[in-house]
MARKOL-302638 format. One record per residue (C-alpha): residue in three letters; x, y, z. Coordinates in steps of 0.25 Angstrom, whole numbers, plus 5000, padded with zeros to 4 digits. Layout:
<nodes>
alaXYZ/...
</nodes>
This chain:
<nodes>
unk503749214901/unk504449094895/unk503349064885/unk503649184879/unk505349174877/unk505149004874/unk504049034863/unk505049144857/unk505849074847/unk507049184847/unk507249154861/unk507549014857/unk508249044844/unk509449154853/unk509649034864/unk509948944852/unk510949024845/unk511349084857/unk511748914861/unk512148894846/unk513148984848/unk513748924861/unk513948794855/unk514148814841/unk515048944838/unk516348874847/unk516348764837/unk516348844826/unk517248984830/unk518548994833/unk518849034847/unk519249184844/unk517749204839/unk517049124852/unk517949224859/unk517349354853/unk515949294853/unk515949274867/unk516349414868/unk514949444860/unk514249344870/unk514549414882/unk514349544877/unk513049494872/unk512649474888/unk513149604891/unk512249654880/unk511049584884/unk511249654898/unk511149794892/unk509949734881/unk509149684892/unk508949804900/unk508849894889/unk508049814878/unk507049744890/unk507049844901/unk507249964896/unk508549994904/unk509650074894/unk510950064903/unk512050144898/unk513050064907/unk512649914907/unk514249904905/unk514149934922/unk513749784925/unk514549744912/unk515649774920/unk515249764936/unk514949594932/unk516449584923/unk517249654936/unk516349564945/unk516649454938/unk518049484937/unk518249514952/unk517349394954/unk518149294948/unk519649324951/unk519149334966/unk518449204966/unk519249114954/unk518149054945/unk516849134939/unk515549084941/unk515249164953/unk515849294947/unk514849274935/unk513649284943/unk514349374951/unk514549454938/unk513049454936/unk512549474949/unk513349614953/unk512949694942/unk511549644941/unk511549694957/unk512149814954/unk511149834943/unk510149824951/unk510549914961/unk510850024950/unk509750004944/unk508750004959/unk509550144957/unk509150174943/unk507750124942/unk507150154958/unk507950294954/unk506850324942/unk508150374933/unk507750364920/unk508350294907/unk509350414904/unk509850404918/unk510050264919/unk510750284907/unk511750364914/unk511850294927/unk512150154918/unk513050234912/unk513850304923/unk513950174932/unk514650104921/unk515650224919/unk515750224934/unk516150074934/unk517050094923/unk517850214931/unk517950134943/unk518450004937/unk519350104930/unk520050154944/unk520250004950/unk521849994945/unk522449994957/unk522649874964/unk521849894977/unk520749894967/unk520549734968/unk519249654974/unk519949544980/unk520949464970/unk520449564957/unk520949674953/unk520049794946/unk521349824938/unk520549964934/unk520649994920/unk521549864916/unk520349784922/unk520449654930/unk521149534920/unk521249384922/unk519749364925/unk519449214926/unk518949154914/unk517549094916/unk517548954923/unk516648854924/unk515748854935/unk516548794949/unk517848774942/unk518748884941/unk519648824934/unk518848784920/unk518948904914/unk518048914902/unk518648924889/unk518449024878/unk517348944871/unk516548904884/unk516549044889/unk516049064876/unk514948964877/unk514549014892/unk514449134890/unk513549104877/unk512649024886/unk512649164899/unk512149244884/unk510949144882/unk510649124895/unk510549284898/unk509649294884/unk508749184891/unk508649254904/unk508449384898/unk507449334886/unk506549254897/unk506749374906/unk506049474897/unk505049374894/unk504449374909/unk503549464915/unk504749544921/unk505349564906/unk503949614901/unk503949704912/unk505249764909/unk504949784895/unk503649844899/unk504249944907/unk505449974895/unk504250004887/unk503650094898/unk503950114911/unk502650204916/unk501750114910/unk502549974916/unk502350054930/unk501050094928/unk500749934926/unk501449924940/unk502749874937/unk503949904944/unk504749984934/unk505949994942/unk506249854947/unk506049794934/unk507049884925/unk507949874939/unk507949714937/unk508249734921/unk509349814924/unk509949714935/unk509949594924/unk510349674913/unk511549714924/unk511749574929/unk512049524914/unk512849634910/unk513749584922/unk513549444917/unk514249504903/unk515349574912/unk515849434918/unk515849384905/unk516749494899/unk517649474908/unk517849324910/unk517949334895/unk519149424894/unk519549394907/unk519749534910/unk518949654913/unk519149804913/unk518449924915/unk517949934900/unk516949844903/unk516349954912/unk516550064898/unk515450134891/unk515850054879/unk515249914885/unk513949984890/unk513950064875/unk514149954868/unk513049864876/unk512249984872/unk512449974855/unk512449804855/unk510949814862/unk510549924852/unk511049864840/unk510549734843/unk509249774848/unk508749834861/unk507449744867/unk508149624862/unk509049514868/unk509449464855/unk509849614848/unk510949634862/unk511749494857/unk511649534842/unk512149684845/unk513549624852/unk513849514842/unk513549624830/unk514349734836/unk515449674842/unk515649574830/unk515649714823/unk516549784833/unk517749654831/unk517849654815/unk517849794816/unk518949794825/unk519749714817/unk519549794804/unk520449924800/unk519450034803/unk519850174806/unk518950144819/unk518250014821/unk517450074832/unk516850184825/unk516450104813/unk515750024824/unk515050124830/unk514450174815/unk513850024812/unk513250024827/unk512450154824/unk512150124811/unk511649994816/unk510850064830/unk510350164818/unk509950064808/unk509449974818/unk508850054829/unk507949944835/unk509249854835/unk509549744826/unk508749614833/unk507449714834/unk507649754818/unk507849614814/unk506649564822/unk505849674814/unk506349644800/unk506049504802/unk504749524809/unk504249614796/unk504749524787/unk503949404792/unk502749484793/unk503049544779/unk503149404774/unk501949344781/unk501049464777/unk501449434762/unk501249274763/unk499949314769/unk499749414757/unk500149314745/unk499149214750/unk497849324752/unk498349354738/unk498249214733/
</nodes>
């Protein structure tokens, strides 16, 4: 398993940018910019959630903005409860990848198939959504937080080092953590489809009859897929939040399980890579848009993302990868050709 990812010189080539990045790009931007690309980072993780399950196990969830939002209100709640948030943020992960598995122990034990999983993702998240929606009142609170319904919950502790409540990071090292939680969930995952339990799951994504006719068990596997994929969703959510320091119903919308949907396609389902490139493509796409004088800015948007989904079907990492692939083999056929020639 680890012979395979440490002889892959890609592996190595991500976790180096991805540490260039941590170290270099504070020096070099100005804050306002560190600011937005953390925003990209931890969309990033919340895309990874949605590109694991999909591209690795097979899983398309229509409502991966569910345990987007279950980790951001748990870490929330958490964290003005308790004053400092490390505890919250692995409560943040924990929660949703618990109640992950137990949806999905009802999914997958259930037999539903993809369409229906589909629409039960789909309807939980709407479901979460209307309820954070009707907590205004104020006996709506779990101890000192308030659910605040549709104005959400504000003043969210900032994230803090690690048994001091009091040092509060600062824009930049939130910036530099939360680069380091997206390498470290890239390592995780890339070792994890690598082992005997990745294959598997990519096996059965393939071809579920024939990986239970080999004696697998289907069911547990894509149910353990879905928890991770859950859990780092949640992981996203509590990064959302500390980020803004505030958190509303939206993240429970359409639009975040919608828009995890397009960054995972543009950038390339059954990749790790193709999810990172999609957010930092689109939503660079979706600022200067915004700040141009366009009849509709979100409309224009939506033409370059189908054009791209239509030009690039298989995603842009996966039509890179082929047009670099051919042209070495194109270039090596021809060397080869020159010297029979000679």
């Amino acid at each position: 398993m680890e012979k395979s990812v440490l002889r892959d010189p890609g592996f190595y080539v991500m976790v180096a940018i991805g540490l260039a990045a941590m170290l270099i790009l504070p020096v070099v931007l100005d804050m306002f910019t560190i600011m937005q690309i953390t925003q990209y980072v931890v969309l990033a993780v919340f895309a990874l959630s949605l590109g694991y399950i999909w591209g690795f196990g097979g899983i398309l969830s229509f409502g991966q903005a569910a345990f987007f939002g279950l980790g951001a209100y748990t870490f929330a709640v958490a964290a003005i409860n308790i004053g400092e948030t490390t505890i919250p943020l692995i409560l943040a992960f924990l929660i949703p990848c618990l109640f992950g598995a137990a949806l999905g122990y009802f999914i997958f034990y259930g037999r539903l198939s993809d369409v229906y999983l589909g629409v039960v993702t789909m309807v939980v998240t709407l479901l979460f959504w209307k309820l954070a929606n009707h907590t205004a009142g104020p006996e709506y609170a779990i101890g000192a937080a308030r659910l605040g319904g549709f104005n959400g919950i504000p003043s969210i502790p900032v994230m803090n080092i690690p048994g001091e409540p009091e040092a509060m990071l600062d824009p930049v090292q939130m910036f530099q953590v939360f680069m380091g939680f997206l390498i470290v969930v890239y390592i995780v995952l890339r070792v994890l489809i690598a082992s005997d339990f990745g294959r598997v799951s990519i096996g059965i994504r393939e071809n579920e009859t024939r990986a239970s006719l080999l004696g697998y068990d289907v069911r547990r596997h894509k149910l353990v897929v879905f928890a991770i994929g859950s859990g780092i969703a949640g992981l996203a959510g509590a990064m959302w939040a500390t980020y803004q320091a505030f958190i509303d119903p939206n993240a429970f919308s359409m639009e975040m399980s919608a828009k995890a949907l397009v960054w995972v396609m543009a950038g390339g389902v059954g990749t790790l890579v193709g999810p990172i490139i999609g957010v930092i493509l689109l939503q660079w796409l979706t600022l200067k848009l915004g700040t141009m004088e366009l009849l509709n800015s979100l409309a224009v948007l939506g033409a370059i993302m189908m054009v791209l989904v239509l030009a690039l079907p298989k995603g842009i990492v996966p039509t890179l990868r082929k047009l670099i692939v051919d042209g070495w083999t194109l270039a090596r056929q021809k060397k080869t050709g020159g010297k029979a020639d000679e």
